[in-house]
Structure formats: C-alpha cells, structure tokens
ChimeraX commands (.cxc) that place a marker at each C-alpha (Angstrom):
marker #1 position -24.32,22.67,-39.07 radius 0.5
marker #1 position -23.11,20.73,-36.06 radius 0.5
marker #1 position -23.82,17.16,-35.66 radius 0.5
marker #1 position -24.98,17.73,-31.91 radius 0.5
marker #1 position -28.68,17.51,-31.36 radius 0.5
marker #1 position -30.03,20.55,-31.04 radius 0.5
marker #1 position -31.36,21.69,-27.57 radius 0.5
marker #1 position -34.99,22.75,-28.25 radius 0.5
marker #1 position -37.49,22.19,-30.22 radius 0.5
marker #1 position -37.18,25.41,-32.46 radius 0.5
marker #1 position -33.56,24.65,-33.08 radius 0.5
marker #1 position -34.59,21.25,-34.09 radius 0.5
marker #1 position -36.95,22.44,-36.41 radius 0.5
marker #1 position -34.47,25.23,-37.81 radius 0.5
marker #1 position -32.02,22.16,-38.59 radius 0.5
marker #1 position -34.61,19.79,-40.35 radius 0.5
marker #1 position -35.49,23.11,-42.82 radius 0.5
marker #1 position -31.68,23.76,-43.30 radius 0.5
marker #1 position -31.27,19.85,-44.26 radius 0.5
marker #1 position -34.07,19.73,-46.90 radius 0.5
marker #1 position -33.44,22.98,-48.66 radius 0.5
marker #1 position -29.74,21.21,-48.63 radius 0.5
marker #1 position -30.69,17.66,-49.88 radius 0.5
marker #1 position -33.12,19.61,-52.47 radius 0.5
marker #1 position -29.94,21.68,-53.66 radius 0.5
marker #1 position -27.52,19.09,-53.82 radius 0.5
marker #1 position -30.46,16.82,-56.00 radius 0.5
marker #1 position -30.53,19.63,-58.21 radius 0.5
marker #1 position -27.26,20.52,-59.03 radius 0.5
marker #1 position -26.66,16.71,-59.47 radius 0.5
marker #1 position -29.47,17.18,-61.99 radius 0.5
marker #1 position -28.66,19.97,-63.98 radius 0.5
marker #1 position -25.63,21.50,-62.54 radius 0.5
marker #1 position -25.05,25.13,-60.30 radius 0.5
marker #1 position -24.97,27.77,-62.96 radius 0.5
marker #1 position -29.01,26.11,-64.11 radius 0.5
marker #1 position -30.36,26.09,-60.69 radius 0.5
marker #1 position -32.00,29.31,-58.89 radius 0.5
marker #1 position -32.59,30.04,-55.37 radius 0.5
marker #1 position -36.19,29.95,-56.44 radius 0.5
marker #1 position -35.54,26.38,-58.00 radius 0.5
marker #1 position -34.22,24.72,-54.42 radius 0.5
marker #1 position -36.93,26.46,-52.17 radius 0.5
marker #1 position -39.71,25.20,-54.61 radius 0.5
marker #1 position -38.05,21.34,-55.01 radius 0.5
marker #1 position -37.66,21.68,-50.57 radius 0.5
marker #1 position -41.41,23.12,-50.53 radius 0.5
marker #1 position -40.20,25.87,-48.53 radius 0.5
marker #1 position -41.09,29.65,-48.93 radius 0.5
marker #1 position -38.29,31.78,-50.81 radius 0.5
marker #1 position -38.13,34.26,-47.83 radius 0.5
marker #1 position -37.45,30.76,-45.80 radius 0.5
marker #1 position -34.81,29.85,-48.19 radius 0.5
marker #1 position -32.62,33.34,-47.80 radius 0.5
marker #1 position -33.25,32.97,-43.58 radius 0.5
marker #1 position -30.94,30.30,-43.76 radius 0.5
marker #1 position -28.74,30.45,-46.82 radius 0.5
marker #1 position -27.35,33.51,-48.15 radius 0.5
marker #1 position -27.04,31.84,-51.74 radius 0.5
marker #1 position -27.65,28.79,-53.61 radius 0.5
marker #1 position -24.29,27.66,-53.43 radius 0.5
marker #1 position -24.46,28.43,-49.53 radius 0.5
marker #1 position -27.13,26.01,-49.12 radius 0.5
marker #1 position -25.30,22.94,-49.58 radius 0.5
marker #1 position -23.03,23.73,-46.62 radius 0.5
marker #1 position -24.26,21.59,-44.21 radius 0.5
marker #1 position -23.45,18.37,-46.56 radius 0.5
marker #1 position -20.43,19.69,-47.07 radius 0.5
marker #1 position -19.41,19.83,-43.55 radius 0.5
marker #1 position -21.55,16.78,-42.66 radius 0.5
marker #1 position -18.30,14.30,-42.76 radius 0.5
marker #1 position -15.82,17.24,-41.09 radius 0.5
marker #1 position -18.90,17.37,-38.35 radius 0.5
marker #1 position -18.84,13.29,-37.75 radius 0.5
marker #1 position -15.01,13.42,-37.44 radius 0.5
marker #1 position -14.84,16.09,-34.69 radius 0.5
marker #1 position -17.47,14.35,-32.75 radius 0.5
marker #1 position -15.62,11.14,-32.73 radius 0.5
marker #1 position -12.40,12.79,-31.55 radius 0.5
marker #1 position -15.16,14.81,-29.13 radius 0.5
marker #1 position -15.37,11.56,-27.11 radius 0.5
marker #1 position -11.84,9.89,-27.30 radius 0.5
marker #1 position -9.86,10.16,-24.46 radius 0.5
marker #1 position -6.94,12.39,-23.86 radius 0.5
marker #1 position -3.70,10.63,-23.67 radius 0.5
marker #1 position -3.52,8.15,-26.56 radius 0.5
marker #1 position -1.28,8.36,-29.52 radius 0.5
marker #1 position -2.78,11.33,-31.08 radius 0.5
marker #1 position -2.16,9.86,-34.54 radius 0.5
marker #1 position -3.75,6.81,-34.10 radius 0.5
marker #1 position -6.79,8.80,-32.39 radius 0.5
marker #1 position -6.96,11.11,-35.48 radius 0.5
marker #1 position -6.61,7.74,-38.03 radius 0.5
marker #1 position -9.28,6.35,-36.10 radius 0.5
marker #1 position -11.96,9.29,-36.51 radius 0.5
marker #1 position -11.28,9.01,-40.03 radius 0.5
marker #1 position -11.70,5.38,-40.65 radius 0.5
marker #1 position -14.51,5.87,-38.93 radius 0.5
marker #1 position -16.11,9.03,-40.26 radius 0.5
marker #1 position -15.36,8.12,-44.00 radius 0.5
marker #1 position -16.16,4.68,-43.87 radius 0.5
marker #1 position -19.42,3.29,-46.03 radius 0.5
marker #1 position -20.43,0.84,-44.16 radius 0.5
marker #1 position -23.99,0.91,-45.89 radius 0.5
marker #1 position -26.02,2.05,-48.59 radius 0.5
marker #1 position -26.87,5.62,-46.82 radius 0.5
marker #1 position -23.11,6.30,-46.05 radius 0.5
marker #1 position -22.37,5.14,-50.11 radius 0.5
marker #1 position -25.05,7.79,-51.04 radius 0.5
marker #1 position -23.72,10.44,-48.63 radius 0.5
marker #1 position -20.06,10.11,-50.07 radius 0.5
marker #1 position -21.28,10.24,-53.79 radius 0.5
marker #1 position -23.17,12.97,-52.93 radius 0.5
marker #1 position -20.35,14.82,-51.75 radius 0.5
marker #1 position -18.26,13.81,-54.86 radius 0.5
marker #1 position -21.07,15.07,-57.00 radius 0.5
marker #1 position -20.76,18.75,-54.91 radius 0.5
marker #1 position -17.07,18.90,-55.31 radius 0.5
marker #1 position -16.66,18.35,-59.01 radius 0.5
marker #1 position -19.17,20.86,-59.70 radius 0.5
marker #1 position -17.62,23.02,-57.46 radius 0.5
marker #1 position -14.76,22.74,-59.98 radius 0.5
marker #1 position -16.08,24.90,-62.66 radius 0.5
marker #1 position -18.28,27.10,-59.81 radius 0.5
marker #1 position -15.79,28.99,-57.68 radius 0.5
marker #1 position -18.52,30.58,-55.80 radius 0.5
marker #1 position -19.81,26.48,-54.68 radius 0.5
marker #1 position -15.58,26.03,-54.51 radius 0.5
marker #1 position -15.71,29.29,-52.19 radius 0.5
marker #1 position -18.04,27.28,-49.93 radius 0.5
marker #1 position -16.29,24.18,-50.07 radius 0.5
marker #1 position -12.64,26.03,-48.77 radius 0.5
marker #1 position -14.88,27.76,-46.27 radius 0.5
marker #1 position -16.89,24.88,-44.85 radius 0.5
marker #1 position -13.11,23.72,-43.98 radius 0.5
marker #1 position -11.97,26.55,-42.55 radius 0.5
marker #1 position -14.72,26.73,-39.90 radius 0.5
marker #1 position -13.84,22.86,-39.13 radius 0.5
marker #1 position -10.30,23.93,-38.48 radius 0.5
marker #1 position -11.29,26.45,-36.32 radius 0.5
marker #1 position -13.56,24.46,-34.41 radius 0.5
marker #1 position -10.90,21.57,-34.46 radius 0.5
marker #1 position -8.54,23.39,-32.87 radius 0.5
marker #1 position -9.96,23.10,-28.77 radius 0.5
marker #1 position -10.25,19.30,-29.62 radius 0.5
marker #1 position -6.79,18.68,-30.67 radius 0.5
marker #1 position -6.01,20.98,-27.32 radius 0.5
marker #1 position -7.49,18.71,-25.06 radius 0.5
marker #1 position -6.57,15.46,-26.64 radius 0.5
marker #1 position -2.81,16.17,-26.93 radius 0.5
marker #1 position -1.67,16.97,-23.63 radius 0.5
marker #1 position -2.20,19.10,-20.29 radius 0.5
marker #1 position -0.68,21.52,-21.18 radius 0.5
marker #1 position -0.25,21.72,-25.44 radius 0.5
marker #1 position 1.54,24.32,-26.83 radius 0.5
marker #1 position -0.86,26.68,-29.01 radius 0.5
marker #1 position 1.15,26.52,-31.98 radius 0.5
marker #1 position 1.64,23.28,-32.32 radius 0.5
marker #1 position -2.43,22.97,-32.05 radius 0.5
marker #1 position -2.93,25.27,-34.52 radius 0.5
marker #1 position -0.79,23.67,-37.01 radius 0.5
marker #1 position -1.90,20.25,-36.30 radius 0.5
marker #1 position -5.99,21.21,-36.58 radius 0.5
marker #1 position -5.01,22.60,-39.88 radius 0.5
marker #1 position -2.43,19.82,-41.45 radius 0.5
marker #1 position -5.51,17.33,-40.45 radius 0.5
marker #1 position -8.34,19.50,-41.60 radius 0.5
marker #1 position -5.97,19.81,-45.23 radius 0.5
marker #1 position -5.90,16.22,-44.79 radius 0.5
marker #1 position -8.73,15.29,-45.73 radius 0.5
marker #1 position -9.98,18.27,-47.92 radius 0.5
marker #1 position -7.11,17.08,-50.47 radius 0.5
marker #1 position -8.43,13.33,-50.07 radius 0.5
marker #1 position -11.69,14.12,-50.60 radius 0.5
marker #1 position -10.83,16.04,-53.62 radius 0.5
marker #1 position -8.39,13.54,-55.16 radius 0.5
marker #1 position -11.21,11.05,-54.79 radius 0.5
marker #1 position -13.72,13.05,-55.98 radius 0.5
marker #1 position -11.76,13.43,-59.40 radius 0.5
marker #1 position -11.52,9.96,-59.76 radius 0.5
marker #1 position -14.05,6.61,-60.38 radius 0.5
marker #1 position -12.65,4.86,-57.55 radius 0.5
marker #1 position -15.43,3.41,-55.53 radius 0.5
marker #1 position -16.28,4.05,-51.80 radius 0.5
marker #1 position -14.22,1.56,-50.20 radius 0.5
marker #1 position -11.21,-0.06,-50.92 radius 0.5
marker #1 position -8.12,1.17,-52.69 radius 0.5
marker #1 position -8.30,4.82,-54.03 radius 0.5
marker #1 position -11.73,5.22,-51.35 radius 0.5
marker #1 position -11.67,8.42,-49.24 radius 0.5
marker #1 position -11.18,6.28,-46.26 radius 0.5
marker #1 position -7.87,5.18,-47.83 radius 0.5
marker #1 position -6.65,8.34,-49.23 radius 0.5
marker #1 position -7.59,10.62,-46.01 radius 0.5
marker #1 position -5.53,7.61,-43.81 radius 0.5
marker #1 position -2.68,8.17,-46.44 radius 0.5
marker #1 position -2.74,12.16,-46.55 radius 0.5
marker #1 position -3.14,12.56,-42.88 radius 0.5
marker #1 position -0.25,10.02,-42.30 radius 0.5
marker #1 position 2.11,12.35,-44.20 radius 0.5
marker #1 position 0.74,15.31,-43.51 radius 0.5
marker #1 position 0.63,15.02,-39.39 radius 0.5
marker #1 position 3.58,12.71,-38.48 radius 0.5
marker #1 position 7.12,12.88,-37.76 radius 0.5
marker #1 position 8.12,15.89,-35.40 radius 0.5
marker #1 position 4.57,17.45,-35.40 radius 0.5
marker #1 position 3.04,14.33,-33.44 radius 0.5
marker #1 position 5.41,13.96,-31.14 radius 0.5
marker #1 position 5.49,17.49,-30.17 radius 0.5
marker #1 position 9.70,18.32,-31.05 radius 0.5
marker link #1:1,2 radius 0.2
marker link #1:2,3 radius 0.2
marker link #1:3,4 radius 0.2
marker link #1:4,5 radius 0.2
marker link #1:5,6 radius 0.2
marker link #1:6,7 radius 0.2
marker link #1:7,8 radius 0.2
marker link #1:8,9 radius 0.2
marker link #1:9,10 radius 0.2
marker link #1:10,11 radius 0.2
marker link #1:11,12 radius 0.2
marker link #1:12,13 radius 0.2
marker link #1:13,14 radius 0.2
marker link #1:14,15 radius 0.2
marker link #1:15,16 radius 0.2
marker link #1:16,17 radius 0.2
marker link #1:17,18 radius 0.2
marker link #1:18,19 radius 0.2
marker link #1:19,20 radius 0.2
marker link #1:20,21 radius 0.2
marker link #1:21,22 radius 0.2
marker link #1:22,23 radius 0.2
marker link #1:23,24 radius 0.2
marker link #1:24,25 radius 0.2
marker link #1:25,26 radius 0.2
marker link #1:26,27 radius 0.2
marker link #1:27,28 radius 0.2
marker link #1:28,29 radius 0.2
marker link #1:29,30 radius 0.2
marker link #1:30,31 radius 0.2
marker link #1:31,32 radius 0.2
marker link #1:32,33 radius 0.2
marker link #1:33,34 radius 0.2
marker link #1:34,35 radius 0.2
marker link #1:35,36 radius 0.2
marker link #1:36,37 radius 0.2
marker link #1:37,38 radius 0.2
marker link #1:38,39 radius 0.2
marker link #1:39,40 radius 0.2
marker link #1:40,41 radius 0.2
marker link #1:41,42 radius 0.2
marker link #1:42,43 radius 0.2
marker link #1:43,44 radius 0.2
marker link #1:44,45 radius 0.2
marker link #1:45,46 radius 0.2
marker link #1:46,47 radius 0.2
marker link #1:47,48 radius 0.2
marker link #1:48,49 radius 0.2
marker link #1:49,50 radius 0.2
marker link #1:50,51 radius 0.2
marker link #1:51,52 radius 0.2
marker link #1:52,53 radius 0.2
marker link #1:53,54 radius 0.2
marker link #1:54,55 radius 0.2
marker link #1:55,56 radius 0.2
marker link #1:56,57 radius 0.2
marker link #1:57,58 radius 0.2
marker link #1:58,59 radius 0.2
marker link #1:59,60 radius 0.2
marker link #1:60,61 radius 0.2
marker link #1:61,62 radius 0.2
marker link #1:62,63 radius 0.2
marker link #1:63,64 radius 0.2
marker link #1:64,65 radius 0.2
marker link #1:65,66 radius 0.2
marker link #1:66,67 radius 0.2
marker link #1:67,68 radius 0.2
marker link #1:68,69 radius 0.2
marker link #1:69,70 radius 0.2
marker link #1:70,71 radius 0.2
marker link #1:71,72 radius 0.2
marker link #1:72,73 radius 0.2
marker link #1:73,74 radius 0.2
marker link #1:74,75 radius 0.2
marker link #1:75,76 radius 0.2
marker link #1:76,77 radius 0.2
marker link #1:77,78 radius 0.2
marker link #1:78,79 radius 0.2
marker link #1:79,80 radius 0.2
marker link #1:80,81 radius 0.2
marker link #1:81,82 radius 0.2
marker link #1:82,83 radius 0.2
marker link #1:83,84 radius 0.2
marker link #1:84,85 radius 0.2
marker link #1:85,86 radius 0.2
marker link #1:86,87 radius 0.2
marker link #1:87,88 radius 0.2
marker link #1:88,89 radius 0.2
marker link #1:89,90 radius 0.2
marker link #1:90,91 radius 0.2
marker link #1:91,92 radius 0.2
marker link #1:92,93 radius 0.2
marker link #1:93,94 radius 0.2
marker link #1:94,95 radius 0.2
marker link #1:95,96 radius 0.2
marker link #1:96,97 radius 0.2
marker link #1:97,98 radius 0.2
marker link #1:98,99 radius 0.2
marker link #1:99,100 radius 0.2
marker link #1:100,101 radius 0.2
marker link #1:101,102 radius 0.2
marker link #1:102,103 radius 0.2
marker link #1:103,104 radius 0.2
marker link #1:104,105 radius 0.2
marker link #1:105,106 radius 0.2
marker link #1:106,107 radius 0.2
marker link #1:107,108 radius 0.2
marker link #1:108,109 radius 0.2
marker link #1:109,110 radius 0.2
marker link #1:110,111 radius 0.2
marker link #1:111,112 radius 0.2
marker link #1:112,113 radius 0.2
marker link #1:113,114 radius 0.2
marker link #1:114,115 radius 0.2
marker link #1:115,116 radius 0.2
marker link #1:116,117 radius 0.2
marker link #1:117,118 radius 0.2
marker link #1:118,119 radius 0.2
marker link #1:119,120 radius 0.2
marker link #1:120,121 radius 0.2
marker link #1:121,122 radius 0.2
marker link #1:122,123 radius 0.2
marker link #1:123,124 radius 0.2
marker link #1:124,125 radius 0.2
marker link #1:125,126 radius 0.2
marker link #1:126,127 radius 0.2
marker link #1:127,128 radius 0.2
marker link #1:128,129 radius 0.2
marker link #1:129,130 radius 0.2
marker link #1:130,131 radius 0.2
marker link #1:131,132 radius 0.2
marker link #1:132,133 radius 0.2
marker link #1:133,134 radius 0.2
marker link #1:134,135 radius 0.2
marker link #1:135,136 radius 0.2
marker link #1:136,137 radius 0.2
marker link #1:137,138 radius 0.2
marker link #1:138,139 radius 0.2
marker link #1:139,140 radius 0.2
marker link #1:140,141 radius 0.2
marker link #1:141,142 radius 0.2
marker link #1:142,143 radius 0.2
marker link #1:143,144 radius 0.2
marker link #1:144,145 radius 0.2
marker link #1:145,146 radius 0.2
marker link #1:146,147 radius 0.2
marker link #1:147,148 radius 0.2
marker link #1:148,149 radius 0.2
marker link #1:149,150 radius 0.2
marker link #1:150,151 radius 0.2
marker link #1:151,152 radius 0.2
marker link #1:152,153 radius 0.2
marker link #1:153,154 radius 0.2
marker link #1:154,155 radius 0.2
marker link #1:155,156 radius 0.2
marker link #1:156,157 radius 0.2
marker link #1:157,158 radius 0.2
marker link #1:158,159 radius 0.2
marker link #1:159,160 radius 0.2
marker link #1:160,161 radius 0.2
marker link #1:161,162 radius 0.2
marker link #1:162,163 radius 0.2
marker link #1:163,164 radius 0.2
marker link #1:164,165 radius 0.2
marker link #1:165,166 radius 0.2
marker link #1:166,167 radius 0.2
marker link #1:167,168 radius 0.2
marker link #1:168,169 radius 0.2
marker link #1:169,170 radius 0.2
marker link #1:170,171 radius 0.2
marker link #1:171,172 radius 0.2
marker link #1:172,173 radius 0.2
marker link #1:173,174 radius 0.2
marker link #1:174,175 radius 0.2
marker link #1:175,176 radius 0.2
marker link #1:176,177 radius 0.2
marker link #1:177,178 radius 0.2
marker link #1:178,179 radius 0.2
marker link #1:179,180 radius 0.2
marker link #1:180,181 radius 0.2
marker link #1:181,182 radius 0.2
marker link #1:182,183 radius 0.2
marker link #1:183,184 radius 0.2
marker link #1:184,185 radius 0.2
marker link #1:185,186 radius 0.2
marker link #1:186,187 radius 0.2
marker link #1:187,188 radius 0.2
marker link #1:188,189 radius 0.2
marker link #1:189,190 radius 0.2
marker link #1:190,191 radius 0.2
marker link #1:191,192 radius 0.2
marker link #1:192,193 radius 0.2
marker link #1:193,194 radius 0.2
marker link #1:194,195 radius 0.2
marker link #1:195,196 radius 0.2
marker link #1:196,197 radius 0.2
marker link #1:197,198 radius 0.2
marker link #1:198,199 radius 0.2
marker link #1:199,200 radius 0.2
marker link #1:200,201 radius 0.2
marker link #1:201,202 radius 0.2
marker link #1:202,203 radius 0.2
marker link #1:203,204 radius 0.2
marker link #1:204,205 radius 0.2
marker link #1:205,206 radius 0.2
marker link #1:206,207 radius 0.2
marker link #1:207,208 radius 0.2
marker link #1:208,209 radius 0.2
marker link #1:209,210 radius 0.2
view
C-alpha cells in the first residue's frame, strides 16, 4: 500500500478498509497467533463483510501486508524528495534514520507491531511468504529512485544491485531485531542495526560506482 495519498475519494476509502482489516489482523495474531485466526475472525474483529475481506486480501496472512510494507513505504518517500546529487550513502542512511526512528509512542507501537508479525512469521511460512514478498515489491519500486538519485546517467546494473543490497538491508535488520529484546532505540534498535547492515552491505565500490 503506498504511502501517497490517494487521489479520490473511492481510493481513499479502499485504503482506510485495507488498514483496519490489517490493524484487526495484526491484533489478532498478536493475540492468539496465525495458525488460530480465520479470515472470518479478522473481517468480524475489522466489522467488515467477509466478501469485503477477500476484495482486498487474498488470505489472512495477505492482509497484514500493508504493515509490513508500511516502514519500506516511509523510506522510499523520503528518498522520493531528496535531491539528486548528494552522497548517495549518506542519502540512503538518512531515509533510514529517519524512517525507523521512534520518535513517539505511535512509531514505538508501529515497530513492535512489526516485530510481533515477523516472529510469527517464523513458524508460518505462508505470513514469512508475505514478509519476503512485501520486500520484493519495495525493491522493485526502489529501483527508479535510486536511478534518479545517483546520477544522470546511472548504469542499470549498478541500480539494480544497489535497490536490492539496501532493500536486504534492512529486511535482515529488521529481522535480527525482531529476534531479540532490544528496545526501539538505542543500541541493538532497528534504526541502529539497518544504519549498520546498509553500511556494509552498500559501500565500498558499489557507492562510488567502480
């Protein structure tokens, strides 16, 4: 689901149902875990129709999707309006610090959430499924961003393989945290971890485009 408003009123709508059959998901697999919950279980705890429930989700596990890629979504907007000809590294750090950061109570709940989704994706490989390809799509839709911020005239390759070291980034912080107890900010946050990964994972010849 992408972060930018949507254009009409419908579409607005259509995002608002997608985001409380999603919040009413993720509450109940916090609850009582994926392999307890039905379909039938979200739609009733969103107050939505069943029939409204498949329209927009194609399983229960699908319907967490847009918290999933809730954090991927901030990111890309924030490198959406940087300008092109900065150090690409410290434009992608940046995003990051920014995107992961908990600066308040709503962005604590939003990243505990999100730990809460990824450890039960560990023992549900069909949530896990959704998980690898909520980050897939972000790669993909990466890719035109990291086009226009690296150069004039970047070489398609190099794109390709940065969108995806960052995307991997991330994924692998966000996992590593989620594993853990460590809190939402500070040493061992996601913040910290995704700065770390994406250090080693995008730098040396990649950046610098040799």
């Amino acid at each position: 689901m992408s972060t930018r408003p949507p254009s009409s009123l419908t579409e607005r709508r259509k995002a608002a149902t997608q985001l409380e059959i999603a919040h009413a998901a993720a509450e109940l697999f916090a609850a009582q875990g994926p392999h307890a919950t039905t379909a039938e279980d979200i739609a009733r705890h969103a107050g939505v129709a069943l029939r409204t429930f498949y329209r927009y989700f194609r399983s229960k596990q699908d319907a967490v999707s847009p918290l999933l890629a809730d954090g991927a979504d901030r990111w890309r907007a924030l490198l959406e309006t940087a300008e092109p000809g900065a150090e690409l590294s410290r434009t992608l750090e940046t995003a990051v610090e920014q995107s992961l950061a908990a600066p308040d109570e709503a962005a604590a709940r939003a990243l505990l959430r999100t730990r809460g989704l990824l450890r039960a994706a560990a023992d549900d490989p069909a949530l896990r499924a959704v998980w690898y390809r909520v980050n897939q799509e972000s790669e993909e839709r990466l890719v035109p961003v990291i086009a226009r911020l690296a150069d004039e005239r970047p070489d398609a390759l190099r794109v390709r393989l940065i969108a995806a070291a960052a995307t991997d980034a991330i994924r692998i912080a966000l996992e590593t945290w989620a594993a853990t107890e460590a809190g939402v900010t500070g040493e061992g946050s996601p913040v910290a971890l995704a700065t770390r990964c994406l250090r080693r994972l995008v730098g040396g010849d990649l950046l610098s485009g040799s």
